[in-house]
C-alpha positions as CSV (number, residue, x, y, z in Angstrom):
1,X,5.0,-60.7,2.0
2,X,2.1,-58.4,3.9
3,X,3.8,-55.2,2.4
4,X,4.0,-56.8,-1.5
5,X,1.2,-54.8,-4.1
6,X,-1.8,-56.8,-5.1
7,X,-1.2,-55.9,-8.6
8,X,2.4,-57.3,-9.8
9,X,2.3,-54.5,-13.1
10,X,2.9,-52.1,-10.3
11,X,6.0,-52.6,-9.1
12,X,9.1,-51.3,-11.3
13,X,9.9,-54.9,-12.8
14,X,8.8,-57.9,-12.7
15,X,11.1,-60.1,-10.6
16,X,11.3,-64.1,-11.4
17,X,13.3,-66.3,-8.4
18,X,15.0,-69.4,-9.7
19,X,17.9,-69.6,-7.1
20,X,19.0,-66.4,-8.0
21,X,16.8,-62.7,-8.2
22,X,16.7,-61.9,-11.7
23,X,14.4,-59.3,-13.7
24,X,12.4,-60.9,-16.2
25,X,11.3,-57.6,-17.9
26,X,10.6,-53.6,-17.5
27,X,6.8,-53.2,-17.6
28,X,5.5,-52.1,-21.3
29,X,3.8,-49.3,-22.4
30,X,0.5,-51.9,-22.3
31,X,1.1,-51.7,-18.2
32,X,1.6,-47.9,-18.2
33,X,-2.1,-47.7,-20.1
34,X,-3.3,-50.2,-17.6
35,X,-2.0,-47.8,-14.8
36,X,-3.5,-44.6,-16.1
37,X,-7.0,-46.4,-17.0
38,X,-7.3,-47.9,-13.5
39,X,-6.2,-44.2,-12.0
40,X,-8.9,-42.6,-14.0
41,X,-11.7,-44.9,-13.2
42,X,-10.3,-44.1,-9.3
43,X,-10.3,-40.3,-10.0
44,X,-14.1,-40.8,-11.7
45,X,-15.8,-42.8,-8.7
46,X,-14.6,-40.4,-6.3
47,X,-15.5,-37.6,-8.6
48,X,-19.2,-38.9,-8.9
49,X,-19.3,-39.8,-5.1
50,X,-18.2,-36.5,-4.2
51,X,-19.2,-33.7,-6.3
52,X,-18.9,-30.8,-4.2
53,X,-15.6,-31.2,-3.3
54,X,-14.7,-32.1,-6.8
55,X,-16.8,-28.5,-7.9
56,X,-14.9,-26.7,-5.1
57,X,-11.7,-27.5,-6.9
58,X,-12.8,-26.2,-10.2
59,X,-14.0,-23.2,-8.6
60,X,-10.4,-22.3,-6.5
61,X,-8.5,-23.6,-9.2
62,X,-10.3,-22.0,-11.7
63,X,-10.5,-19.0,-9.9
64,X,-6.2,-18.8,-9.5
65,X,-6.6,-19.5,-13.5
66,X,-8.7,-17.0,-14.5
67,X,-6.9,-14.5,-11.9
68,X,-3.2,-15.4,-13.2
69,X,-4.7,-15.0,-17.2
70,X,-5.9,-11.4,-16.3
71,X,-2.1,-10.3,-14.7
72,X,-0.7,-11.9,-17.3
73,X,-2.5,-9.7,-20.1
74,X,-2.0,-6.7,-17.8
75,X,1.5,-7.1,-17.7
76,X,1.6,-7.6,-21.9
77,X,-0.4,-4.7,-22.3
78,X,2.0,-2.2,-19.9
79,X,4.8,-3.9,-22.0
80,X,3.4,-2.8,-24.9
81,X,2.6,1.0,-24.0
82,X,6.0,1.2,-22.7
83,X,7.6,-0.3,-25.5
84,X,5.4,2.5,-27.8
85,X,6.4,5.1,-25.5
86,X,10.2,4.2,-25.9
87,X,9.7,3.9,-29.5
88,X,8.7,7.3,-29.6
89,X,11.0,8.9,-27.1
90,X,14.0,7.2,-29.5
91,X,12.1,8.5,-32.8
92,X,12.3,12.0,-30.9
93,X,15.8,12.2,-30.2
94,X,16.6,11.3,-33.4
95,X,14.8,13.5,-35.4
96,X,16.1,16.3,-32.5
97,X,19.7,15.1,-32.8
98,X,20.3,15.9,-37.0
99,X,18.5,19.3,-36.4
100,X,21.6,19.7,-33.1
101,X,24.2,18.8,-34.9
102,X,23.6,20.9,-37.8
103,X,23.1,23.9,-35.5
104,X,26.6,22.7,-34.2
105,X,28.1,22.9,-37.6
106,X,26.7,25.9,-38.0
107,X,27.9,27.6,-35.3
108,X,31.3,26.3,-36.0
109,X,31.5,27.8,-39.1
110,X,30.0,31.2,-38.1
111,X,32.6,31.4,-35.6
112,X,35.6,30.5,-38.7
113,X,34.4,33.3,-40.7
114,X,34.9,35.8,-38.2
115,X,38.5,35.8,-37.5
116,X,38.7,35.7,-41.5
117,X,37.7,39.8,-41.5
């Protein structure tokens, strides 16, 4: 009985005893508000009782946010130059391969002429 919650909406159903355990009913989404409300009003006492601690969060946590952002962007941004650069490298060695070959073909049929004389 010393260990039971205060509040009965907390528990994970609600639990009638006629002889027998049996459950009544899962909480609704009217006791999952009720949760949340009374968690924020919690969260909002101890944010007004404690507002350094409360600022320090924002500043480490936002520090790690605005840290990860800028990696982030720096990493897109290398993606991107590579991605330009291998464009251009593939544009290259197809514009150089046509120009081989045909130096290829060329050769080949230099090379078939002369045994022809």
């Amino acid at each position: 009985m010393a260990n039971q919650p205060n509040n009965p909406l907390s528990s994970a159903a609600l639990i009638q005893k006629t002889g027998e355990d049996q459950v009544i009913s899962v909480p609704s989404a009217a006791g999952f508000i009720d949760s949340l409300e009374q968690r924020y009003q919690k969260l909002k006492e101890h944010a007004e009782a404690y507002p350094y601690v409360w600022a320090s969060y924002i500043v480490v946590y936002g520090g790690f946010g605005l840290w990860t952002t800028y990696r982030w962007r720096k990493l897109r941004r290398t993606e991107d130059s590579v991605r330009k650069l291998q464009r251009r490298l593939r544009d290259l060695i197809e514009a150089e391969q046509p120009a081989s070959s045909a130096k290829v073909v060329e050769k080949g049929s230099t090379s078939s002429v002369k045994p022809s004389k």
